[in-house]
N, C-alpha and C positions, 0 to 999 in steps of 0.2 A: 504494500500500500504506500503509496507516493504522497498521498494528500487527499484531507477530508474536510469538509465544511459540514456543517449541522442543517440538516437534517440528514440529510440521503445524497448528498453529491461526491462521489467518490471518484477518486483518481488511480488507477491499479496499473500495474506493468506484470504480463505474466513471467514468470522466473519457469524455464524450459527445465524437464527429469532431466538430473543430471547425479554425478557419481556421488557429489556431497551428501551426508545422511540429510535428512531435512532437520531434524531438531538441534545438530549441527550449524546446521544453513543460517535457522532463523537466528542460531545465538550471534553471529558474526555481522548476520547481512547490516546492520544498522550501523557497526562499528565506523564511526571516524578514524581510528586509529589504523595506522596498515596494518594489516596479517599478518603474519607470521609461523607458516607451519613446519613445525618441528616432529622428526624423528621421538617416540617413547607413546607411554598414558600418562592421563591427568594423576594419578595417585603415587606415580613411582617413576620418575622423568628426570636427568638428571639434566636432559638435554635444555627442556623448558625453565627450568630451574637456573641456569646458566642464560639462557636467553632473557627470560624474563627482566634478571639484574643489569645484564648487556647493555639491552637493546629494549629500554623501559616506555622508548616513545613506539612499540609495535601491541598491539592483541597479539599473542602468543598462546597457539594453536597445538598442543601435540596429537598427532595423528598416526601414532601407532609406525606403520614402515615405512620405507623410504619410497616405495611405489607410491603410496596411501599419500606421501609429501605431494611430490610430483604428480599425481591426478588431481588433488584437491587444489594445486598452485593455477594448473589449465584451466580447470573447472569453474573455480573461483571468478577468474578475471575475464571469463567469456560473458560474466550475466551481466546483464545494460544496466545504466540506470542506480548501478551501487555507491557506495559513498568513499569506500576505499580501494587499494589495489593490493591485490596481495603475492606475497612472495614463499618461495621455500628455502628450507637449507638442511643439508643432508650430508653426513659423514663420505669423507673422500672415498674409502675402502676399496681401494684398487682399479678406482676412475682412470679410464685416460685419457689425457686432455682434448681429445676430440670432444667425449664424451663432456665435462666441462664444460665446455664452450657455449658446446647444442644445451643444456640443460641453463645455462645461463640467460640465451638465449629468452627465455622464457620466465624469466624473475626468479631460476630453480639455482639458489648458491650452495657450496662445498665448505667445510672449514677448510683451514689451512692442513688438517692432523687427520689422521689415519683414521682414531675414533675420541671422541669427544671425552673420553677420561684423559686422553692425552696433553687435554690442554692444563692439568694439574700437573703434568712432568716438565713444564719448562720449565730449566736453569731460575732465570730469574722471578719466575714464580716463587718456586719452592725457596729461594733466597731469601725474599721479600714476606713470605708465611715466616721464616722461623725466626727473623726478627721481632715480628709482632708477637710470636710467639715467646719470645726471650731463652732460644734455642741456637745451640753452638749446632753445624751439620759442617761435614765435609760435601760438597755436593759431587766429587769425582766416583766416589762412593757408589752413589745412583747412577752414575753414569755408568761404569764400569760393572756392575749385576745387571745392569739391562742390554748394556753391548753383549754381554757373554751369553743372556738368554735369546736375544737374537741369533746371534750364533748358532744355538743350538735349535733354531725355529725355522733357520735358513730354507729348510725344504721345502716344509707347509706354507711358509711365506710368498717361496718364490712358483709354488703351484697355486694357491691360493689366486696370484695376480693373475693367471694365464686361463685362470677356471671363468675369471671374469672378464678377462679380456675376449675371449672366445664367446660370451651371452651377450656383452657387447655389440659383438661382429656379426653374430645372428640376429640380432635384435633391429639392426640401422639398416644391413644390408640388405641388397635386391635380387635374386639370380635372375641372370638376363632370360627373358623370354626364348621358347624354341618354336621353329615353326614343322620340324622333324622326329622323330625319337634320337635318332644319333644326336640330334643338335641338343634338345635337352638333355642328355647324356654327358655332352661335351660341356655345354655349361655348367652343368653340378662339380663336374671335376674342379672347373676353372673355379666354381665358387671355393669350395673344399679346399684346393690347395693351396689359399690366400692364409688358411688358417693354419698355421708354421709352428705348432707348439715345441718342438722343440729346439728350435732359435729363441722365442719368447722365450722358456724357461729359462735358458742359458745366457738370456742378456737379463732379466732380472735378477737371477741369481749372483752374476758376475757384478751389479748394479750394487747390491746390498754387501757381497764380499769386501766392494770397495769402501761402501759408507762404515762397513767394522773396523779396516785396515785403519781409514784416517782418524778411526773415532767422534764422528761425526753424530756428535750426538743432537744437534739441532733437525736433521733432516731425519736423523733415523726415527724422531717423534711422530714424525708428521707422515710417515708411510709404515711404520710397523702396527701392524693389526693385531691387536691385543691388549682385552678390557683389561685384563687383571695386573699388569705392570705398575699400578698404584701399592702394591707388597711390598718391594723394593723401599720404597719413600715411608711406609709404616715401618719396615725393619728396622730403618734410619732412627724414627722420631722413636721409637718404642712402643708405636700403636698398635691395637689389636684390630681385626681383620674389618675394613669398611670404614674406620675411623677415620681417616686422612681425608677421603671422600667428604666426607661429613664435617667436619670442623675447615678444610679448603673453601668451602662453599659458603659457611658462616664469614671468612675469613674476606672473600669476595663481594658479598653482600653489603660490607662494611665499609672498602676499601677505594678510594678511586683511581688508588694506582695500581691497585691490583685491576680493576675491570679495563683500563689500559692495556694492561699486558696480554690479558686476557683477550683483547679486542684486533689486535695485532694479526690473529689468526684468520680473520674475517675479512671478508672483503671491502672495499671501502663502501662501495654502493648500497651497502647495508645501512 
């Protein structure tokens, strides 16, 4: 409803079935604020929960997976007549820049990091917590159990990348048309043998060999896939399992140079 006078003059615009649940719909459709949909749920989010502090001038939407992001981002911004525009943002996890691009393309952003617990392992994050905290840490420490668990993750890592790069390829791609059985024959091959798994494997693998070699522990944050890395930083502080999570986020909440640094991993357009 667009606009109403007393008695019976009504103004309406019809909103076309679309992917958005409607109870969903109606809570946002009014929103001034931009959208905001985020990866998790409303009761256990760690994502929104970090959003929410960020990025205090959006509605801040979680919507469950990253599919569920990117349909509700399209979805959203095709209906006329709304008051805002909205966008998504979805953990990198083995994107490839193509994919970036196309997805941005369409108000659909990446953090900077692998997965969104990772933005609690930056350097000067974790610095700047244990001051507030009135906490002595080595932070080589952390660096150096997470290069070595990398290391030892190197495989699934670098399959993991190849497993997506490949749904990827399925996903964009097009097999050219045949007007023959031979000719369609011929173009399956030509599509299939675009997909090189193991080159990919081998240039991912050789990619992550090098980020352990230099100890490159800025980049290896931002592409190592793996929630539970936050252990490391509890074995540090002397916290028990989940604690770091919990007290980082309190820590953030409070902080404006923490949500700074914190913001770094975002895009500016955000």
């Amino acid at each position: 409803m667009k606009k109403f006078i007393y008695p019976n003059r009504w103004e309406v615009s019809p909103i076309d079935e679309d992917v958005i649940p409607e109870p969903l719909l109606m809570e946002i459709l009014g929103s001034k604020k931009k959208i905001l949909f985020c990866e998790g749920d409303k009761s256990n989010s760690l994502d929104s929960k970090i959003y929410e502090i960020i990025f205090s001038w959006y509605t801040v939407i979680p919507v469950h997976s990253c599919k569920d992001v990117i349909a509700y981002t399209r979805a959203y911004n095709k209906i006329p007549n709304k008051l805002s525009e909205a966008y998504g943002i979805v953990d990198s996890d083995f994107r490839v820049k193509e994919q970036v691009d196309k997805l941005e393309e369409e108000n659909i952003f990446t953090t900077d990091v692998a997965e969104i617990e990772n933005l609690f392992l930056d350097k000067t994050f974790i610095q700047s917590f244990a001051r507030d905290k009135d906490e002595k840490i080595n932070i080589n420490n952390i660096k150096t159990e997470i290069i070595q668990q990398l290391t030892k993750d190197i495989e699934i890592q670098s399959s993991l990348f190849v497993s997506s790069k490949i749904n990827f390829y399925f996903s964009e791609a097009n097999m050219s048309k045949g007007k023959t059985k031979d000719e369609i024959e011929k173009n399956l091959q030509d599509f299939n043998s675009a997909v090189d798994i193991n080159n990919w494997y081998c240039e991912r693998k050789s990619y992550l060999q090098e980020l352990i070699k230099k100890a490159d522990y800025n980049t290896i944050i931002k592409v190592y896939n793996n929630k539970g890395l936050q252990v490391f930083v509890e074995k540090i502080f002397g916290y028990s399992k989940g604690q770091y999570r919990k007290k980082a986020l309190d820590f953030l909440s409070k902080s404006q140079n923490a949500q700074g640094i914190i913001r770094k991993f975002f895009p500016k357009l955000l």
